[in-house]
Structure formats: structure tokens, C-alpha cells
C-alpha positions as CSV (number, residue, x, y, z in Angstrom):
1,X,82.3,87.0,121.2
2,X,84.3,90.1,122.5
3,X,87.7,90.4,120.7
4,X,89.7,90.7,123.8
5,X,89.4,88.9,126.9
6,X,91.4,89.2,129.6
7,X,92.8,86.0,130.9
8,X,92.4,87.3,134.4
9,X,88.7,86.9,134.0
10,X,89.1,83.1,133.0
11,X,91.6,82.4,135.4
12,X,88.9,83.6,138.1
13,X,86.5,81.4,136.7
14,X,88.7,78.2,136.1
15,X,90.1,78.4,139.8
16,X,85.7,79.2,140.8
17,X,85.2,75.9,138.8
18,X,87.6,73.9,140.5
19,X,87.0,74.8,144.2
20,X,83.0,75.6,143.9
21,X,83.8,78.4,146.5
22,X,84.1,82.0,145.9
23,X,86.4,82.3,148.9
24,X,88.2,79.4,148.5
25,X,89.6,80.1,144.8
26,X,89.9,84.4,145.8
27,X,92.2,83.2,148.9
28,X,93.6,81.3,146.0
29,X,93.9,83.7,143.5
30,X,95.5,86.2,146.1
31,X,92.2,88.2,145.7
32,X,89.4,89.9,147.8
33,X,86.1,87.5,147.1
34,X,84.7,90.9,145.9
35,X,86.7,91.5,143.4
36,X,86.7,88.0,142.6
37,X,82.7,87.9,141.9
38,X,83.0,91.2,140.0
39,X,85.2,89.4,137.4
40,X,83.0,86.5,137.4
41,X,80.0,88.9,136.3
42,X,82.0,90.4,133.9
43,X,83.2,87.4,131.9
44,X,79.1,86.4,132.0
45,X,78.3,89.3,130.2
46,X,80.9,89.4,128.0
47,X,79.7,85.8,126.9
48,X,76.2,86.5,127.3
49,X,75.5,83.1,129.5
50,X,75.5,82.7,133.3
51,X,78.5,80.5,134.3
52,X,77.3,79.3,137.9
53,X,74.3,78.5,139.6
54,X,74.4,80.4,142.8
55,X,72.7,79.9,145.8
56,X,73.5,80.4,149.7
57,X,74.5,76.7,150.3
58,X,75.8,75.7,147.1
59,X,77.8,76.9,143.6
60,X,77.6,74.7,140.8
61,X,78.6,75.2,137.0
62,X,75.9,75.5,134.3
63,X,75.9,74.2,131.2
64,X,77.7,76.9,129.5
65,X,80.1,77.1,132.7
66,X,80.8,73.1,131.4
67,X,81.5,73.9,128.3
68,X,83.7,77.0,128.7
69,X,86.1,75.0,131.6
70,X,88.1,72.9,129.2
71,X,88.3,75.3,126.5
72,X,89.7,78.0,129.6
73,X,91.9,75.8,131.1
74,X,93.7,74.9,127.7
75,X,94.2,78.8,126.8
76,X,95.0,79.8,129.8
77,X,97.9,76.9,129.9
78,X,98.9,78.7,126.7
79,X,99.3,81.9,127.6
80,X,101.5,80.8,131.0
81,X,103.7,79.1,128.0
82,X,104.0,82.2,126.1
83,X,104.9,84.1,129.6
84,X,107.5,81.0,130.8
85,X,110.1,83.1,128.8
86,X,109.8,86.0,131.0
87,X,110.0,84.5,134.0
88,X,113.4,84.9,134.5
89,X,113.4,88.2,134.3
90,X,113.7,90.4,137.9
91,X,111.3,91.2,140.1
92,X,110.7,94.5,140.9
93,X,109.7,94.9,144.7
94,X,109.3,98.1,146.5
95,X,109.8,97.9,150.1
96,X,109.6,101.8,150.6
97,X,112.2,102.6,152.9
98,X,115.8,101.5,152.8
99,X,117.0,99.1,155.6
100,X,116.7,100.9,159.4
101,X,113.6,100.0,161.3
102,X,113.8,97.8,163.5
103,X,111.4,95.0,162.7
104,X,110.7,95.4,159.7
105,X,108.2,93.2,157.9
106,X,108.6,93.8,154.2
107,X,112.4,93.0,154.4
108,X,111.7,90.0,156.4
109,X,108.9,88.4,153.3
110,X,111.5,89.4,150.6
111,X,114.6,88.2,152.2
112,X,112.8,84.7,153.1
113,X,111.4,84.9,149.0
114,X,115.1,85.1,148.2
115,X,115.9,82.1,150.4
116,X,113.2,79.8,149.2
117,X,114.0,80.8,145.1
118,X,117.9,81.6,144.8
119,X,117.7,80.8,141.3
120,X,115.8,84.6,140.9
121,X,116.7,87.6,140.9
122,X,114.5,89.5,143.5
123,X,115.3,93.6,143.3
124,X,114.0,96.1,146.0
125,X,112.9,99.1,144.9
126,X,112.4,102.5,147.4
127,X,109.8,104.2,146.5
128,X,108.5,105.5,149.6
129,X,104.8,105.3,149.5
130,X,102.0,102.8,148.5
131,X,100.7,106.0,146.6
132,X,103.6,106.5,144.7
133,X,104.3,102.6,144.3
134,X,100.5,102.3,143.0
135,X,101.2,104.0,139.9
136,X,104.0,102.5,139.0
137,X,102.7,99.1,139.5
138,X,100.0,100.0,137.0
139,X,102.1,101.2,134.4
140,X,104.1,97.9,134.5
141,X,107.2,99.9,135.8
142,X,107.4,98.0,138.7
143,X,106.0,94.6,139.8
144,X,105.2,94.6,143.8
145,X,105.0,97.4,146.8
146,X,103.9,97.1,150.1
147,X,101.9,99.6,152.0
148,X,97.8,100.4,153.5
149,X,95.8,99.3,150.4
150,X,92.9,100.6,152.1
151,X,94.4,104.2,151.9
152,X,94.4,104.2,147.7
153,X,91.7,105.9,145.8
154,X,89.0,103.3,144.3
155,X,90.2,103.7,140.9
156,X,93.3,102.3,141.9
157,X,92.3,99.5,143.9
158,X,90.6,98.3,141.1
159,X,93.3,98.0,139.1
160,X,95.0,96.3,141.8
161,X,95.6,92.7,143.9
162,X,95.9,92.6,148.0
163,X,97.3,90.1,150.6
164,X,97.4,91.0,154.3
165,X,100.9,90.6,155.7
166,X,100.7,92.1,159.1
167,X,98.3,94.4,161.7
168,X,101.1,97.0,162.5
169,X,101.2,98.9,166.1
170,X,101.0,102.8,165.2
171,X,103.5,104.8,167.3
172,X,105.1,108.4,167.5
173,X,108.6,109.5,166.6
174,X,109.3,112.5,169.1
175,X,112.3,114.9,169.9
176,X,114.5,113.1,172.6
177,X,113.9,116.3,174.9
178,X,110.2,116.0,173.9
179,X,107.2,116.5,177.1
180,X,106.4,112.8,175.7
181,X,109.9,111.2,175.3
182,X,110.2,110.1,178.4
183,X,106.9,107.8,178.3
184,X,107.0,104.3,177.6
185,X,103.9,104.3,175.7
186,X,102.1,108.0,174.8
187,X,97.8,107.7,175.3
188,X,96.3,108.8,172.6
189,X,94.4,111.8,174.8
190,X,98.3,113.1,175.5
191,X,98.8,114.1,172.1
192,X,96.0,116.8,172.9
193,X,97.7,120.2,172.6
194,X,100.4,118.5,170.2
195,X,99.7,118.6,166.4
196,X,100.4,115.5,165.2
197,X,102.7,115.1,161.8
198,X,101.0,112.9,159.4
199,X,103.1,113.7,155.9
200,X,100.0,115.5,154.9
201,X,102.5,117.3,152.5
202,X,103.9,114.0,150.9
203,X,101.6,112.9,148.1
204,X,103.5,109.9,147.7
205,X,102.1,108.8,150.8
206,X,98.6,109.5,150.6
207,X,97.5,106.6,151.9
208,X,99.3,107.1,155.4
209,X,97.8,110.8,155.4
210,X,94.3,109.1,154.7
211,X,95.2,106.6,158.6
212,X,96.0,109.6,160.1
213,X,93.7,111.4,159.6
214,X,91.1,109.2,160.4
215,X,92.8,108.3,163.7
216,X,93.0,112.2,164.8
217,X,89.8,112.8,163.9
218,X,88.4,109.7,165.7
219,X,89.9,111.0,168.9
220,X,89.5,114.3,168.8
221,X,93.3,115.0,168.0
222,X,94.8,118.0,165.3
223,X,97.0,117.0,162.5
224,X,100.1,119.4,161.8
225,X,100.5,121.5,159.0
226,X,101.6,119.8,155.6
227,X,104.9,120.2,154.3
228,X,107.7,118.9,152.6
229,X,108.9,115.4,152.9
230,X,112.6,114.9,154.4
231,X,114.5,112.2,152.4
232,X,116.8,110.0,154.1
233,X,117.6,109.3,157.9
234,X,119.6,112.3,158.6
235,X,117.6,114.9,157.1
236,X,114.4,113.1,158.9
237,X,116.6,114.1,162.2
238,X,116.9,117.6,161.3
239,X,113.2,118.0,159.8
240,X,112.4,116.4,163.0
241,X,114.6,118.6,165.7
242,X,113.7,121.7,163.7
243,X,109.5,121.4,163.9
244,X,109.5,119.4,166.9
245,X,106.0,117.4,166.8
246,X,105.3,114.0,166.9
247,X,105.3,111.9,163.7
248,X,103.4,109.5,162.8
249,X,104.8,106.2,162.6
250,X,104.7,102.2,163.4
251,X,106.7,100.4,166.0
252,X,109.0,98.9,163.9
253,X,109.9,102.4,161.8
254,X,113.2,103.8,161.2
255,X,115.4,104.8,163.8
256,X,115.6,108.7,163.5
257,X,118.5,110.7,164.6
258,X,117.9,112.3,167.5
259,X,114.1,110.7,168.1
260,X,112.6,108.4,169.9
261,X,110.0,106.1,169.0
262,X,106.9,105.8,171.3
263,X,104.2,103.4,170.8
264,X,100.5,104.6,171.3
265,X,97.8,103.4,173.5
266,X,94.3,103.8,174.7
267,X,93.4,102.5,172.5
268,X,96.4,100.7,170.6
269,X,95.9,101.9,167.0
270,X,96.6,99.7,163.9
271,X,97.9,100.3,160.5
272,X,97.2,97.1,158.2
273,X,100.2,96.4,155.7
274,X,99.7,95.0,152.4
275,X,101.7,93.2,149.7
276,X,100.1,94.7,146.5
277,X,100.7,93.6,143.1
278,X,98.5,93.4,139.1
279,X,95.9,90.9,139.1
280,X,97.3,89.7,136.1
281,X,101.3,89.2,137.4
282,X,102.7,85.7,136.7
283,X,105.9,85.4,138.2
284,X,107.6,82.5,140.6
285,X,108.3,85.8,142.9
286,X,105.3,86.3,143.5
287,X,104.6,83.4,144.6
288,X,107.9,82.9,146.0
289,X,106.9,86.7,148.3
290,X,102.8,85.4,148.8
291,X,104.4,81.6,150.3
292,X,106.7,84.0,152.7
293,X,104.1,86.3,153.8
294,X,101.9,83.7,155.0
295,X,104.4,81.5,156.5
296,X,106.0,84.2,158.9
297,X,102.5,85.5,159.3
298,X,101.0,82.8,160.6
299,X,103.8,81.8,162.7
300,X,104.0,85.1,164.5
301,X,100.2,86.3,164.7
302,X,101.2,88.5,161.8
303,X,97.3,89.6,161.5
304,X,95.9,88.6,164.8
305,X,94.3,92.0,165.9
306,X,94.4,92.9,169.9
307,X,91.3,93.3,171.8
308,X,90.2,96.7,171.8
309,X,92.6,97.8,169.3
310,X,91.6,100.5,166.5
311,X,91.4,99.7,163.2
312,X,89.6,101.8,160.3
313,X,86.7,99.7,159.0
314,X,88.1,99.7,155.1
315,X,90.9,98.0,156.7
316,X,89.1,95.8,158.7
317,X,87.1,94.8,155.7
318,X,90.7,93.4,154.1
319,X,91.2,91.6,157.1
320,X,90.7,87.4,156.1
321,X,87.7,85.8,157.5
């Protein structure tokens, strides 16, 4: 028997035992099946026993999978005792931008989390990238972030949980007196002849940079030179009036001081937003933020992707069934 085990690992197995669906006990667990079945395998060879029958029909427990349930279900009820204390303690949440865009969706889950538990103390956090969120999150210095999941290097996904919250419609934040400005949606084939600002000098949002450059490169488009990242509304609208290309953005993105915000077309290009937090993360915020997120989600066709729409096919793959 290994001298650590990590209760993630049984908690996988406990909630697999229960449904007798890897998909059912992921969407669950808050977890990609994948990532769910990885753990499973894992906790087999760190007991040396197969835990499940398998087949394309059916999942049942073994023998060993019998005798483990009980003894799981009793430790893990344990160790949520020993982390009951710590409950009331805040959660950190990273929303990466202060208040200003227009719709929003981050602000929307957390303010409706702090409606359904008033009893905790939800905090938001700026940190202004998934990228630089990710390593925080790891290093238990902060708790949730929102961003494109997709967009993180391996390593970190790994060490990482994902829900979908919402398909967002990509968009262009231009100079008011911009050749484009005055379209009500820019094509994607106008952007031809104007380098295209993806933060490609911000490594704290790496993951953006990663979406846009796949969507240039998909149609044929140029990205602008990297450089560094403006901080804070105003100094956006100078950055902005001072290089003059289009940036990057979503439809629901911060207003920008002299800019206008254009969405793109032809096709509509997608960016899919994540709530990202530790596997291991036991706190009634969590749940409190998950309930939210599905809620408004569901009710508004949060992840209901338009015909012909663009979509990278990592994100995609995050997409529920």
C-alpha cells in the first residue's frame, strides 16, 4: 500500500461506484471524463487490483472495487470533517478584469454565488489572465479564475479542474475614426491589410495569444507585433489611439476610451470561457459558483454554439456532450 493517496483519486472512484457511469460521476465531479478515467487507472495501480469491469454497455465494480467502497467512503467522510473548519474561510475568485464590460459573465456566476450563500465571504481577485491565474491556483494562492482552459500548457491542465460557462462571440476593439469603426459587424476577410493585436506581448495571457493565433492563421490574417500590456481602462485608450490596430476582444469586453467594439463575422468566431479551479477544492463556493454557472447557462444558451460558427477543436473537445 502506497503511503500517500490522494483523496481525489477515491473520491473519483466512490462517485464511479455510485453512478456506474464514467460521464455521469465526471459531470458530477466537475471533471472532463478523461481526466476522470486517468485517476481511476491510477488508484488501480497504486492498489495493484482492477476496480471496475469495463465494457462498452456496462461498468460494474469487482471484487476488490466492493471492498474498497465502504472503506473510501468512510475516509473520505473524514477528511471533509477535518476540512469543515476551513470552510469559512474566503474564497478567492479571479474574474480578471475589474467591472466595465458590458455583459459580463464571470461577474454575473459570482454575484448570483453571493446571492444563493450570503453567509460566505466570496472575494474577486483581478488577475488578468487564465495564464497568470493558473499558477496561482496551483500554488494554493488563490482558489478559482475564469478564462480559455484550452489555451494552458498540458502541464497545467493537468493539475487543473474545468466547467464550461459560456461560448463567447470574439469581436474587435478599434479606433473610433478607424476604416472599420463604422461597420456593424467587421468580416473576418476585412481585417486583411490590418494586423490584428492579440497581447502576444502579455504572458499573463497566453492563453488568449494561443485563440488568436489560431483564428489569424485559420484565415489567412497577420497578428501585430507583441508588446507591452496597458493596465487599466484609460491607459487601454491611449495604448489603443497611439498603435491604432484592432484588438482582440469578446462582445461583452470593456468599454475602452475612445474605441469601439465590433463583433466579427464570416464566420462568427468563438472563444469558450471556463471556471477553473484544483481538483481537490472543497468549499461551499465552489459549489455555490458551479450551481450559478449552470443555472444562468442553461437558461440563456450559455454554451449553445451557432451554426457555422468557429471554434478551435481543443475547445470544442471541452464542450459537454
Amino acid at each position: 500500500m502506497p503511503r500517500d493517496l490522494h483523496p481525489r483519486l477515491l473520491r473519483g472512484f466512490v462517485a464511479t461506484a455510485e453512478t456506474l457511469h464514467f460521464g455521469r460521476a465526471a459531470e458530477r465531479l466537475h471533471l472532463a471524463q478523461q481526466a476522470l478515467s486517468r485517476d481511476i487507472r491510477s488508484l488501480e495501480r497504486a492498489l495493484g487490483d482492477s476496480l471496475f469491469h469495463r465494457s462498452t454497455r456496462s461498468v460494474e465494480l469487482t471484487a476488490a472495487g466492493r471492498a474498497l467502497l465502504p472503506k473510501a467512503r468512510r475516509l473520505l467522510a473524514l477528511h471533509d470533517e477535518i476540512l469543515t473548519a476551513a470552510d469559512n474561510r474566503p474564497l478567492l475568485v479571479d474574474v480578471n478584469s475589474e467591472p466595465g464590460g458590458s455583459d459580463p459573465a464571470e461577474g454575473r456566476v459570482l454575484e448570483a454565488a453571493r446571492r444563493a450563500l450570503p453567509e460566505q465571504e466570496l472575494l474577486a481577485r483581478f488577475h488578468g489572465g487564465l495564464a497568470a491565474a493558473a499558477r496561482e491556483l496551483v500554488e494554493h494562492r488563490l482558489d478559482v479564475s475564469f478564462g480559455r482552459f484550452a489555451g494552458l500548457p498540458a502541464a497545467l491542465r493537468a493539475q487543473l479542474s474545468h466547467v464550461p460557462v459560456r461560448l463567447e462571440r470574439m469581436a474587435v476593439i478599434l479606433p473610433e475614426d478607424h476604416p472599420l469603426a463604422g461597420r456593424a459587424e467587421v468580416p473576418l476577410r476585412a481585417l486583411a491589410g490590418h494586423p490584428v493585436d492579440i497581447c502576444a506581448g502579455n504572458p499573463a495571457t497566453s492563453e488568449w495569444t494561443d485563440l488568436g493565433r489560431r483564428l489569424l492563421d485559420a484565415h489567412g490574417l497577420r497578428a501585430a507585433p507583441g508588446r507591452a500590456p496597458a493596465v487599466g481602462l484609460g491607459e487601454f485608450g491611449r495604448y489603443l489611439a497611439r498603435h491604432r490596430e484592432p484588438v482582440l476582444s469578446t462582445t461583452g469586453g470593456p468599454q475602452i476610451p475612445g474605441g469601439v467594439t465590433r463583433p466579427l463575422v464570416d464566420p462568427v468566431p468563438l472563444s469558450l470561457l471556463g471556471l477553473v479551479h484544483r481538483p481537490d477544492l472543497r468549499h461551499p463556493g465552489l459549489a455555490a459558483l458551479c450551481a450559478a454557472a449552470v443555472e444562468i447557462g442553461s437558461g440563456e444558451g450559455w454554451l449553445r454554439r451557432p451554426p457555422g460558427s468557429w471554434l478551435p477543436a481543443e475547445d470544442a473537445a471541452l464542450l459537454p456532450g
